[in-house]
RONU-667133 format. One record per residue (C-alpha): x, y, z. Coordinates in pm, whole numbers. Each point is the difference from the previous one (the first is absolute). Example, Ala and Ser with C-alpha at 12.3 -4.5 7.8 and 13.67 -1.06 7.14 Angstrom:
<pts>
     east    north       up
     1230     -450      780
      137      344      -66
</pts>
This chain:
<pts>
     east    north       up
   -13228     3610     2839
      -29     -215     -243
      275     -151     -320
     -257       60     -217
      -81      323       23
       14      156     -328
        6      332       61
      -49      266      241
     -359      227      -15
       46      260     -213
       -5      247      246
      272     -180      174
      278      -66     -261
      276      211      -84
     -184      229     -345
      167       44     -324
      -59      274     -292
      -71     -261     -276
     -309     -261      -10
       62     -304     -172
      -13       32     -379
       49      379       19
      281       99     -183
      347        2      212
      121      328       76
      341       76      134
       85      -81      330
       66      359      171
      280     -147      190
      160     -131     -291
       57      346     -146
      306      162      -53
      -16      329      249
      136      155     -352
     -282     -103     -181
     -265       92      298
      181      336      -13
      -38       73     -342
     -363      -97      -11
     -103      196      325
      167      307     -175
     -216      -66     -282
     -308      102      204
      175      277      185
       53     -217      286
      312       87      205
      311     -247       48
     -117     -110      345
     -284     -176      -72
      210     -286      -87
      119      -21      368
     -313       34      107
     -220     -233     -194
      289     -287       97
      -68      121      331
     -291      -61        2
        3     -383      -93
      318      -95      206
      -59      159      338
     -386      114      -26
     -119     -322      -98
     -218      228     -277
     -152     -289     -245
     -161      217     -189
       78      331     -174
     -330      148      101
      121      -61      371
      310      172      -49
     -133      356      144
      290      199        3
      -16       16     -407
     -242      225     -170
     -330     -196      -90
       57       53     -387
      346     -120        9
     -130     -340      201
     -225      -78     -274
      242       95     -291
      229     -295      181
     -285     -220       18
       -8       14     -357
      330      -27      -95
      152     -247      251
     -129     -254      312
      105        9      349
      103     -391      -77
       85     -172     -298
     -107     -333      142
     -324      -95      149
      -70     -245      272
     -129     -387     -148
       17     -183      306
       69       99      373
      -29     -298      227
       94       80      374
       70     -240      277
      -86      -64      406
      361      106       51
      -61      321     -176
      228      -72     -273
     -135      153     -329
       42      -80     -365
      -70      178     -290
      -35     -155     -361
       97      313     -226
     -108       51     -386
      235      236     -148
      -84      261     -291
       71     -314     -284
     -175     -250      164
      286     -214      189
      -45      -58      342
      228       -5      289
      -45      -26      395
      114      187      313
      -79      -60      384
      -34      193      334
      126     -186      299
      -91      155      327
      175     -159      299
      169      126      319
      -75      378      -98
      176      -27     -356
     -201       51     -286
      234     -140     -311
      -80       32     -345
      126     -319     -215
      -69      122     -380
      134     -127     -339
      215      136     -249
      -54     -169     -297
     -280     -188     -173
       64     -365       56
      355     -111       56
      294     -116     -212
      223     -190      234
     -175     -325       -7
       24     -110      350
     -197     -321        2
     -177       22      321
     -122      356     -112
     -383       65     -145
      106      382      -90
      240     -162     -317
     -213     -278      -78
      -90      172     -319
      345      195      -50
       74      381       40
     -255      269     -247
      157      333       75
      146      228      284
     -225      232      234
       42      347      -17
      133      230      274
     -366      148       22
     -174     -356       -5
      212      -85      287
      -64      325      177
     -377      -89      -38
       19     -308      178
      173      141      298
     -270      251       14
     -278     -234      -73
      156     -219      354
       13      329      168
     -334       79      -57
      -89     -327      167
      129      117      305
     -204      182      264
      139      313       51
     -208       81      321
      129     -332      164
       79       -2      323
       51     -402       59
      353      -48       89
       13     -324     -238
     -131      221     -314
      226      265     -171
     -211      321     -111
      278       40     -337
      250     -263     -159
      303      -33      190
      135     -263     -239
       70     -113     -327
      120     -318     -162
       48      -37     -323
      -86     -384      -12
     -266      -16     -187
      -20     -125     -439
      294       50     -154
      397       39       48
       23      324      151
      387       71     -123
      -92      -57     -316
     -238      312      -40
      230      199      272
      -29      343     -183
     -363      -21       31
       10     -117      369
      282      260      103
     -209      247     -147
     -311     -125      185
       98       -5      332
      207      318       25
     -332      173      -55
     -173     -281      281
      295      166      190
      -30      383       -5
     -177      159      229
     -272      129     -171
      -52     -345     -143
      -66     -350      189
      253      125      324
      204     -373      -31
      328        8       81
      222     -183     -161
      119     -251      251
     -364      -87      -23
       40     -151     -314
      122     -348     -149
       57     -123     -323
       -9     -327      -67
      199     -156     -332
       44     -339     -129
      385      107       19
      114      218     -297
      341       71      122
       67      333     -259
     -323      110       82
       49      -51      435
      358      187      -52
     -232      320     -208
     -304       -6      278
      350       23      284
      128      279     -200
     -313      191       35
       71      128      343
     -334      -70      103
      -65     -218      352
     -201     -266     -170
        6     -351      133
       70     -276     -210
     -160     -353       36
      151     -253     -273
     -192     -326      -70
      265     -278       54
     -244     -281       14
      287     -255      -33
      362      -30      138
      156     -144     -287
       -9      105     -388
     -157     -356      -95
     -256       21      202
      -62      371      -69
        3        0     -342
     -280     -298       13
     -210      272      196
      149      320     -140
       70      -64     -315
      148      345      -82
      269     -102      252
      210     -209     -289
      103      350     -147
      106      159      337
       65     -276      270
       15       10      353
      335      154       45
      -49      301     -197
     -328      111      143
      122      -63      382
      336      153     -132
     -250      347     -119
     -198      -10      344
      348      -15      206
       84      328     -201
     -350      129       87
       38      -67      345
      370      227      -25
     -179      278     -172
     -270       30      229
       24     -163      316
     -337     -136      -60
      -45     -370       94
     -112     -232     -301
     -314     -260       23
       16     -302     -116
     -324     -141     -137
      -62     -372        9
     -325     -158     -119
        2     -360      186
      -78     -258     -276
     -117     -310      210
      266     -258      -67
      179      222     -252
      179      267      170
      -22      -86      393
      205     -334       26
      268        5      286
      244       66     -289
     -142      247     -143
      -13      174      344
      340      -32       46
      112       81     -352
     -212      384       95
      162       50      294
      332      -57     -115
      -79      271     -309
     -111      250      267
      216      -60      327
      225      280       64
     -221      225     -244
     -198      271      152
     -294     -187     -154
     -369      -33      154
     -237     -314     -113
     -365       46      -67
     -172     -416      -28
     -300       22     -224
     -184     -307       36
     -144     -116     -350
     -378      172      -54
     -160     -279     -206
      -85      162     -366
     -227     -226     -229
      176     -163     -265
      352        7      165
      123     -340      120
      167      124      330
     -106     -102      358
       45      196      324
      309     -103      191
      -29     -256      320
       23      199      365
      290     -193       66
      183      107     -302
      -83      353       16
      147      -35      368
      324     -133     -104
       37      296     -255
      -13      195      260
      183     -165      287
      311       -1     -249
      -11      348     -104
       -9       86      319
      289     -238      164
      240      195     -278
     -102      338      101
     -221       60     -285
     -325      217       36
     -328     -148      -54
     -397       45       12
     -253     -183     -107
     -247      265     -170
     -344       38      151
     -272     -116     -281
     -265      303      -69
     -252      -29     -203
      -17     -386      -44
     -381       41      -72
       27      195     -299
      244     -155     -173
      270      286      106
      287     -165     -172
      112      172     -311
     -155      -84     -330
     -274     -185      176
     -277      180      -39
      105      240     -321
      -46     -368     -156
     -269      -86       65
     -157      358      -71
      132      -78     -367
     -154     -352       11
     -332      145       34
       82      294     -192
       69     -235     -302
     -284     -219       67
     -284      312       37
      138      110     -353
      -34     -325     -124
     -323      -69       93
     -104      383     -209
      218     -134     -313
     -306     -271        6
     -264      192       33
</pts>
């Protein structure tokens, strides 16, 4: 299976309503159930149909209105006309020998975003974005290289958990392969707290029953650490997990890396994830890129575990994924070892995450840029013609 694989056969890849260049019709996910309403009983169409047609695309896996059956045949094509089944179509989707999956997605106005399928251990998990680029600067990051464009919407993030879930086999019966999604993370471009509404909104309907089936424990939310926004996502009363990128023990260091961290600090966002933990008895991740040389010194691993000890706290390691252009280096065995050896000796929780996808370019922002690279170039190249 192959990096370069642009995309999948035709008669393979997930289908959207809209070619390219037609014009952009509403995403039907993105409409209000109001407005659906309203529009059905414009065509004598009874109040149902709403529940039925959403039906249809979260737990039928219908990716066309044509294939949803249970709706009278006039009615399917009246929706074809008015609306698409997705608002996005598929640019790239690059798979790899671990069966890790990555989609390159062009929304309705032309931005693109990504969103992968990791199948491991029977768990299928969904990573998707939720906004167009990202705003919080972390310099290690390719998804914020070029800033933050807008928020998703709660239907373009619906899509790409159905888009994932449509990658799945739902005949499967290999222990190791998951026939549905059994997990989110929301981990993918973009601060997540920062377009909660949208996200809240999102996965309560990747919740319900007659939607995606995830429960919520199944879910984590990663945040660069907006404390206001962690205390609003606890007050929810949802079981979501929360994973906050620390990256650094110390508010030097992190504001080198994160540099949104000189307007909160270190103290206030561990200070909003203690209170998280207290609302919902749900542990909190810690997510630390390891910088080779930056981050991983024997200091800096004991500066971390004297943040976390005594915390109900759990570590994820990311070793650095090179990214071309970025001047960081993956960290020495020996280094990554000590991180770990200290964490440990105080008590503190740690794993060193498993690296899916390597072939692919699987790390966030990766891929999406160079999509736009040769996005820009192609266009180029027809301004000169």
């Amino acid at each position: 299976m192959s990096a370069t694989l642009p995309v999948l056969d035709s008669d393979a890849k997930p289908p959207v309503a809209d070619a390219p260049g037609s014009p952009v019709k509403p995403g039907i996910l993105d409409v209000p159930a109001d407005t659906l309403r309203a529009w059905l009983a414009e065509r004598g169409q009874p109040p149902m149909r709403v529940s039925q047609i959403r039906k249809q695309i979260l737990a039928s896996r219908a990716t066309t209105f044509e294939a949803m059956s249970d709706l009278p045949k006039p009615l399917r094509a009246e929706l074809a006309d008015a609306f698409s089944v997705f608002s996005m179509r598929v640019e790239k989707h690059l798979f790899a020998k671990d069966d890790t999956h990555k989609l390159v997605l062009r929304l309705g106005d032309d931005r693109m975003i990504e969103a992968v399928l990791i199948q491991d251990d029977g768990r299928a998990t969904a990573c998707i974005s939720t906004q167009v680029g990202c705003g919080m600067g972390c310099v290690f990051c390719a998804s914020g290289l070029n800033g933050v464009v807008r928020n998703l919407t709660t239907g373009e993030m619906l899509e790409q958990l159905v888009l994932m879930r449509n990658l799945t086999d739902a005949n499967s019966t290999n222990p190791d392969r998951a026939p549905r999604l059994t997990n989110v993370v929301v981990m993918g471009m973009g601060e997540p707290l920062a377009n909660l509404e949208n996200l809240l909104d999102a996965l309560a309907v990747a919740g319900d029953k007659n939607g995606l089936g995830i429960g919520a424990r199944h879910v984590t939310i990663s945040t660069v650490g907006l404390p206001a926004k962690i205390r609003k996502l606890a007050e929810s009363g949802k079981q979501y997990s929360l994973a906050v990128s620390l990256h650094a023990p110390n508010d030097e260091l992190r504001t080198r890396i994160v540099p949104t961290n000189d307007k909160t600090g270190l103290d206030a966002i561990l200070a909003a994830a203690d209170e998280f933990y207290e609302k919902t008895g749900r542990q909190v991740t810690y997510e630390y890129v390891v910088l080779g040389g930056l981050n991983d010194q024997p200091a800096h691993a004991r500066q971390l575990a004297g943040l976390l000890t005594g915390r109900k706290a759990h570590v994820n390691l990311i070793p650095w994924n090179d990214v071309q252009g970025l001047p960081y280096r993956r960290p020495h065995d020996t280094d990554l070892q000590n991180l770990i050896d200290t964490l440990r000796k105080n008590g503190v929780s740690v794993k060193v995450r498993k690296r899916k996808g390597s072939e692919i370019d699987a790390a966030c922002g990766q891929l999406r840029r160079r999509a736009e690279q040769e996005d820009r170039g192609q266009r180029r190249q027809r301004s000169r013609r």
